[in-house]
C-alpha positions in Angstrom: 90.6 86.6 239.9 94.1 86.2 239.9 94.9 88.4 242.8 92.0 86.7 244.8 93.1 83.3 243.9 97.0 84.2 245.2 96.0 86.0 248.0 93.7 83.3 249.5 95.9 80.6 249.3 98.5 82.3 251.5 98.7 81.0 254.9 99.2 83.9 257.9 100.9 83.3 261.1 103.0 85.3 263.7 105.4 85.9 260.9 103.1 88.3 260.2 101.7 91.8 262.5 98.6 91.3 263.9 98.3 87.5 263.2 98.2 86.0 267.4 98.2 82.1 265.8 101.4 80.6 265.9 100.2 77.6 263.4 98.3 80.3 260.7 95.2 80.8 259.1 94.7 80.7 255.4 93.8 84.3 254.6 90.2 83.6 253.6 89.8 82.3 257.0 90.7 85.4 258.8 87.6 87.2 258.5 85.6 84.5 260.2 87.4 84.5 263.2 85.5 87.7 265.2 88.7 89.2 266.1 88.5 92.7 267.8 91.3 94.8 268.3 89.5 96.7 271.0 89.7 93.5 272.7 93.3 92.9 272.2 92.5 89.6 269.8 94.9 90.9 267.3 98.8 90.9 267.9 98.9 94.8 268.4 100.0 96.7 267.2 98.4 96.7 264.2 97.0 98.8 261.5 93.1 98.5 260.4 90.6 99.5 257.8 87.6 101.0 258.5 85.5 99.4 255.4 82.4 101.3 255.6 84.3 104.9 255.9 86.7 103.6 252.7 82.6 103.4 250.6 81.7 106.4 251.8 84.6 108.0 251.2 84.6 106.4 247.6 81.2 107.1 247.0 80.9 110.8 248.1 84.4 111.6 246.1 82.9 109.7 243.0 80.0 111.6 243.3 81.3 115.0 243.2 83.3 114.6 240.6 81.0 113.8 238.0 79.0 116.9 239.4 82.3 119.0 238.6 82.8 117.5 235.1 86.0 115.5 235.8 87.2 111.8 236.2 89.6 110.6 238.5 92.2 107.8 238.5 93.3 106.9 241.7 97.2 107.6 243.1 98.1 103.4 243.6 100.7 104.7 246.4 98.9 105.3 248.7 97.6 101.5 249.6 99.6 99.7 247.3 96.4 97.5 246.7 95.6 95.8 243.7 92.0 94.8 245.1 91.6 98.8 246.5 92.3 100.1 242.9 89.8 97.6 241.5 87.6 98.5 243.7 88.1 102.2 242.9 87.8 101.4 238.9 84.5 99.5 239.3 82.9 102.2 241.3 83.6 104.9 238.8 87.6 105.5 239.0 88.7 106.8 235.1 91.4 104.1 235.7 94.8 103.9 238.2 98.1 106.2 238.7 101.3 104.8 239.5 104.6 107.1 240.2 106.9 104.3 238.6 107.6 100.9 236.6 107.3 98.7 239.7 104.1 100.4 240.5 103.2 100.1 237.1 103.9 96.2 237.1 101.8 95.5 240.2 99.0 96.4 238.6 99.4 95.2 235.6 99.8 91.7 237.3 96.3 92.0 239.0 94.3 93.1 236.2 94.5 96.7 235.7 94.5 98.2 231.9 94.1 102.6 231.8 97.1 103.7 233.8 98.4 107.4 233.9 102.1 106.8 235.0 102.8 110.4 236.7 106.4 110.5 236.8 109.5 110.4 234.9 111.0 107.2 234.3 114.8 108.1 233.7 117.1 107.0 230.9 117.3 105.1 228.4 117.5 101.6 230.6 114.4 102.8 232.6 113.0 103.2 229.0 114.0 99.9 228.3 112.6 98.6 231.3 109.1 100.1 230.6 109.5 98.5 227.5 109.9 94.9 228.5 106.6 95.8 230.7 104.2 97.0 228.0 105.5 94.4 226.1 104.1 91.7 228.2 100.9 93.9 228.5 100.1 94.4 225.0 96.6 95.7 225.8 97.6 98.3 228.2 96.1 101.8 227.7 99.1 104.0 229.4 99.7 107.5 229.4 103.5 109.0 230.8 104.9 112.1 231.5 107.5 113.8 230.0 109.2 117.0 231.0 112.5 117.5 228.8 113.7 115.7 225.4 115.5 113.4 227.5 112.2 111.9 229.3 110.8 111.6 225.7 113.9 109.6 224.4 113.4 107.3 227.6 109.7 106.9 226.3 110.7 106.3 223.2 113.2 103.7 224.2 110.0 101.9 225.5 107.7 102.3 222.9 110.4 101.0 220.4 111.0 97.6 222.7 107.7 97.2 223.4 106.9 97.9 219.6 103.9 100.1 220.3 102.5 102.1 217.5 101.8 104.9 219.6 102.4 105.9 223.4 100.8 108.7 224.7 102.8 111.4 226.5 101.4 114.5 228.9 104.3 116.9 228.8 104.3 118.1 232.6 105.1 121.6 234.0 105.3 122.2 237.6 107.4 124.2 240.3 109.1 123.0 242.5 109.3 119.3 241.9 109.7 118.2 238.1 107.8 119.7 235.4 109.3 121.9 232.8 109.7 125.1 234.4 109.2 127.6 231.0 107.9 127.7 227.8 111.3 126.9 226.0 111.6 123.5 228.0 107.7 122.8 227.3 108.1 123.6 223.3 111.5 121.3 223.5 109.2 118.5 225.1 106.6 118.9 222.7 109.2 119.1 219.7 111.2 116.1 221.1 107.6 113.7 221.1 106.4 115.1 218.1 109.4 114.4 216.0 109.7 110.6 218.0 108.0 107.6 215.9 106.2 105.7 218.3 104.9 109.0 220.3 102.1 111.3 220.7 100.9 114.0 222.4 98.6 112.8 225.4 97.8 115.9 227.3 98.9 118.6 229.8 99.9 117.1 233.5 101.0 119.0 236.7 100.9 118.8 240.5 99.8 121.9 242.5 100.8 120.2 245.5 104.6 121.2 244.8 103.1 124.5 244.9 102.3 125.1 248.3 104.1 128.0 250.5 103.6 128.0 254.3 100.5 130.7 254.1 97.2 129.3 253.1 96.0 132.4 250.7 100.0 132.8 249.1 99.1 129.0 248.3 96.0 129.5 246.5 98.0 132.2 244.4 100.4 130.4 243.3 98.2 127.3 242.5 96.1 130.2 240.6 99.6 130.9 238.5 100.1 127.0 237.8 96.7 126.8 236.4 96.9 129.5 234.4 100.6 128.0 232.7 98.5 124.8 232.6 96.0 126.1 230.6 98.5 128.0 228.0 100.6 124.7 227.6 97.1 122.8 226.7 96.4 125.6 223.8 99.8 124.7 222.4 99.7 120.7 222.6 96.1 121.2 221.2 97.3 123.3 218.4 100.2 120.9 218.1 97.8 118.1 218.0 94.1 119.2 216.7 92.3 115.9 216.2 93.7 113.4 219.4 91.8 112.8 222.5 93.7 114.8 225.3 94.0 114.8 229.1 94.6 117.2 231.8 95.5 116.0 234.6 96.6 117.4 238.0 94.7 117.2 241.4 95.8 115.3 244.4 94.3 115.1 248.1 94.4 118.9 249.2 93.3 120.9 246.2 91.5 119.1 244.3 89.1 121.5 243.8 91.0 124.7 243.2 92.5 122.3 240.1 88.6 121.5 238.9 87.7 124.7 238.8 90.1 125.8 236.7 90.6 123.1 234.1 87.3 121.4 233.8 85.8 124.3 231.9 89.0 124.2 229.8 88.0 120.8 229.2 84.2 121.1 228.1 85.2 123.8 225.9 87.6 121.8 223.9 85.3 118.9 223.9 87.9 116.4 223.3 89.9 116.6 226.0 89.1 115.2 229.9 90.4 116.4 233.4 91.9 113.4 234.8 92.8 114.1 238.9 95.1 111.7 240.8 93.8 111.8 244.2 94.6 109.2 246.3 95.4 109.5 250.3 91.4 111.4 250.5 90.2 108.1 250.3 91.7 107.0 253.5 91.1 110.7 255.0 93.2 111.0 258.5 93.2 112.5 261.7 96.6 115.1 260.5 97.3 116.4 257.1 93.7 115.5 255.2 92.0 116.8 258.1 93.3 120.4 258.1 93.5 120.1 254.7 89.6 119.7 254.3 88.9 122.2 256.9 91.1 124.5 254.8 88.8 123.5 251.9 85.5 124.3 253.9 87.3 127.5 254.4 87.3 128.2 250.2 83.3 126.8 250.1 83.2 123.3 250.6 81.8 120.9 247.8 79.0 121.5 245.4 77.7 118.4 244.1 74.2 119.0 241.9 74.0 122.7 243.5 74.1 121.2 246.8 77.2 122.1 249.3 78.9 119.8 251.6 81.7 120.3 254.4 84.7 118.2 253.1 85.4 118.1 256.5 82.2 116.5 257.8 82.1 114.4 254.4 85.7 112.2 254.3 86.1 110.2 257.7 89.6 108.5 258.4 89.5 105.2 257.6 92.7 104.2 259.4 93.5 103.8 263.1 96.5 102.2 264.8 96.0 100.4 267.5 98.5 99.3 270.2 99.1 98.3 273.7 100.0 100.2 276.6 103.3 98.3 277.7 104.6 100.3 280.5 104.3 103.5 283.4 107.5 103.9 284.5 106.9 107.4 285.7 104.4 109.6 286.5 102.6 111.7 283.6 104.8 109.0 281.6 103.6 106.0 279.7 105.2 103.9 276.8 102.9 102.2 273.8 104.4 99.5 271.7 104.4 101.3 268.7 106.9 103.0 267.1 108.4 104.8 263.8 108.2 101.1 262.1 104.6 101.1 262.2 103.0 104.6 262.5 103.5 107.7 260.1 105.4 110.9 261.4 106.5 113.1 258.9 103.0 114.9 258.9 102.4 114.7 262.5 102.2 112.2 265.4 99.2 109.9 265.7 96.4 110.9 267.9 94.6 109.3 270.8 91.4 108.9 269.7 89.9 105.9 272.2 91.3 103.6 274.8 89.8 100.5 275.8 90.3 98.4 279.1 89.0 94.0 278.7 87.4 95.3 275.4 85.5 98.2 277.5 86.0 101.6 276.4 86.4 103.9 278.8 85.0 107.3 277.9 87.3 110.7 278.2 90.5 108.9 278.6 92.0 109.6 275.4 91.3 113.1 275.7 93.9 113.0 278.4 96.6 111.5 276.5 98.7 112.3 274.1 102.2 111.0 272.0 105.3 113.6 271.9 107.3 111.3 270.4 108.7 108.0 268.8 111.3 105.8 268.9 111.3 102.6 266.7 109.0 100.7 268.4 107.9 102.5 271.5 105.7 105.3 271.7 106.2 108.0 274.9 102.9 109.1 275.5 102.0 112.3 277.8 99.4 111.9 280.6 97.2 114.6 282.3 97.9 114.2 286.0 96.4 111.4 287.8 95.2 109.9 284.3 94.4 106.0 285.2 95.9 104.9 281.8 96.9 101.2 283.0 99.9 98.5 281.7 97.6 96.7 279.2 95.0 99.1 278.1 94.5 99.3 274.6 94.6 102.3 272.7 93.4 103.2 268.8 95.1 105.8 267.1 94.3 108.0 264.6 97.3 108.7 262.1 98.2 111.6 259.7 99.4 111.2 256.3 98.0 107.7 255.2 101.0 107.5 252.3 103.4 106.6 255.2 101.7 104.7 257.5 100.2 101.8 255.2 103.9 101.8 253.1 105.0 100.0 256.8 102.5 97.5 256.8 102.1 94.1 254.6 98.8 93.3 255.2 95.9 95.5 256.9 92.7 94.4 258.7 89.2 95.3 257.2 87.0 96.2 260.2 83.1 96.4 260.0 80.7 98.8 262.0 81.1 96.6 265.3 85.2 96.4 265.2 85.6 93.2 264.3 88.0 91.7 261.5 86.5 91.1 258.2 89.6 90.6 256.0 93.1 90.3 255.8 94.2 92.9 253.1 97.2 92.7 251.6 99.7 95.5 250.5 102.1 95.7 247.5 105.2 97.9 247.9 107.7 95.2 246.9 
């Protein structure tokens, strides 16, 4: 109730995207106001939440993964949402992940008590730091990974200001991005927390993601290979620690299921351990990276959930759409939308046309003949198909790829129900 209480008694105006009142609404107002971006009631651009694909999106997930034996805690980066991870956890989320101490904090703030930190920290003052944190949160279940003797020291550092008795640690292998690379550095980890006062051994932890190579099946290999070091590292952390509840944890927004199938068995067999994933962005599906990335998973089988299989593809739907304004055809086949690089991500492709919409009408095929080629800051340069009637005003949604860097740009986001219209003000937390 915290988070609700602070959120509602902030007051929105201009000062902030999408608001189009100059004196403000209290943010437990905006819902009741029938906005439609559609109909260009919101100060575009603007970025929205599709609330009924974010359920289904939460519920299907949720679903299969107690059909494949795991549990999942939910990558916080992605929305930055305090009131998107509780949602998460009360539907069935294992608990929350954070990639840092600021992360960490921000969900502390709001309530949140099972967090799988899934980074390193750093040194000895980031240890410190952590410290100060847990010590403020004394009731704060946290697991962190460590991937040389220095990470542990940092973790130790923390556990020692924060006077914990014991602090879980994953030691993490990986490739490419952190994660002890061999079997020296993962018996130096595990040597470095087991001779640490305040430390045990938590668990195995690695990303597949870091992983990937440009062809699909060379991918699948070497997430094959990672699996297979992940399992050998559990049989030594077990053996190193026979009696303690362990995790594995891996699995974020692409593989998820390559990752399952591997380590859930691993799991059940040991009977004290669980498979922890740390998906995140599948949530919020897209229109780019998610949505080749299902297809892709269709391509290896789909989902099985109670012996039945679904299309990944068919199941997620994108939850996100940017919508903006047509500002200007200064040329023909040319038109600029005021959007730019500030509000939309690019890194994993350009937004997509998906509708346009003239006095709150939407006119059918247009989008199909539009498309962006590129961004500036705050303009768009869209493409036109010749003697496209895409007018100065028209109003356009978007669907984005890669929702990790599109909602980062936005403080607060727009719920949207089944009609279009507003139905919250949701606010973001990247600090």
């Amino acid at each position: 109730m915290q988070f609700l209480s602070w959120w509602d008694g902030q007051r929105l105006s201009m000062t902030t995207r999408g608001i189009p009142v100059v004196g403000g609404l209290a943010a437990e107002d905006i819902g009741g106001q029938g906005w439609a971006p559609a109909r260009g009631d919101l100060a575009l651009p603007v970025l929205t939440f599709h609330e009924a694909a974010f359920r289904a999106n939460r519920e299907f997930f949720l679903r299969w993964c107690k059909s494949a034996g795991v549990a999942v805690a939910p990558h916080a980066k992605t929305p930055m949402s305090p009131e998107l991870a509780r949602a998460l956890r009360e539907a069935g989320a294992w608990g929350t992940t954070v990639a840092n101490i600021q992360q960490a904090a921000v969900l502390l703030t709001h309530g949140e008590r099972r967090l799988l930190l899934a980074n390193e920290i750093g040194g000895l003052a980031a240890g410190r730091r952590l410290g100060a944190l847990l010590s403020a949160y004394p009731d704060v279940a946290l697991h962190a990974f460590a991937d040389s003797p220095a990470a542990v020291a940092a973790l130790a550092e923390a556990a020692r200001v924060a006077n914990r008795r014991e602090l879980p640690v994953l030691v993490e292998l990986g490739v490419g991005r952190a994660g002890a690379r061999d079997r020296a550095a993962i018996e130096a980890t595990m040597d470095a927390v087991l001779a640490a006062d305040r430390l045990v051994l938590g668990g195995v932890a690695t990303y597949e993601g870091a992983a990937t190579t440009p062809d699909a099946d060379g991918t699948l290999r070497a997430i094959a290979a990672l699996m297979e070091r992940t399992i050998e590292t559990f049989a030594m952390v077990r053996a190193a620690a026979p009696r303690l509840p362990l995790i594995l944890s891996a699995g974020g927004s692409a593989y998820f299921d390559v990752v399952a199938r591997a380590l859930a068995p691993i799991a059940q067999a040991d009977g004290n351990a669980s498979v922890v994933l740390r998906s995140g962005a599948l949530f919020f599906a897209d229109h780019g990276i998610y949505a080749r990335a299902f297809a892709e998973l269709d391509r290896r089988g789909g989902l099985l959930i109670d012996g039945t299989h679904h299309s990944a593809a068919e199941s997620f739907r994108p939850a996100l759409t940017l919508w903006a304004e047509v500002l200007s055809r200064p040329e023909a086949g040319l038109a600029i939308a005021g959007f730019g690089m500030r509000d939309a991500s690019f890194d994993q492709g350009l937004p997509v046309p998906l509708s346009v919409f003239r006095d709150g009408v939407e006119r059918i095929g247009l989008a199909e003949r539009v498309s962006v080629t590129r961004l500036n800051d705050q303009h768009a340069f869209l493409h036109l198909a010749p003697d496209c009637p895409l007018a100065v005003g028209d109003v356009i949604a978007f669907g984005i790829s890669h929702p990790c860097t599109c909602l980062d740009r936005w403080r607060v986001i727009f719920g949207l129900d089944a009609d279009g219209v507003v139905t919250r003000a949701l606010p973001t937390q990247f600090g």
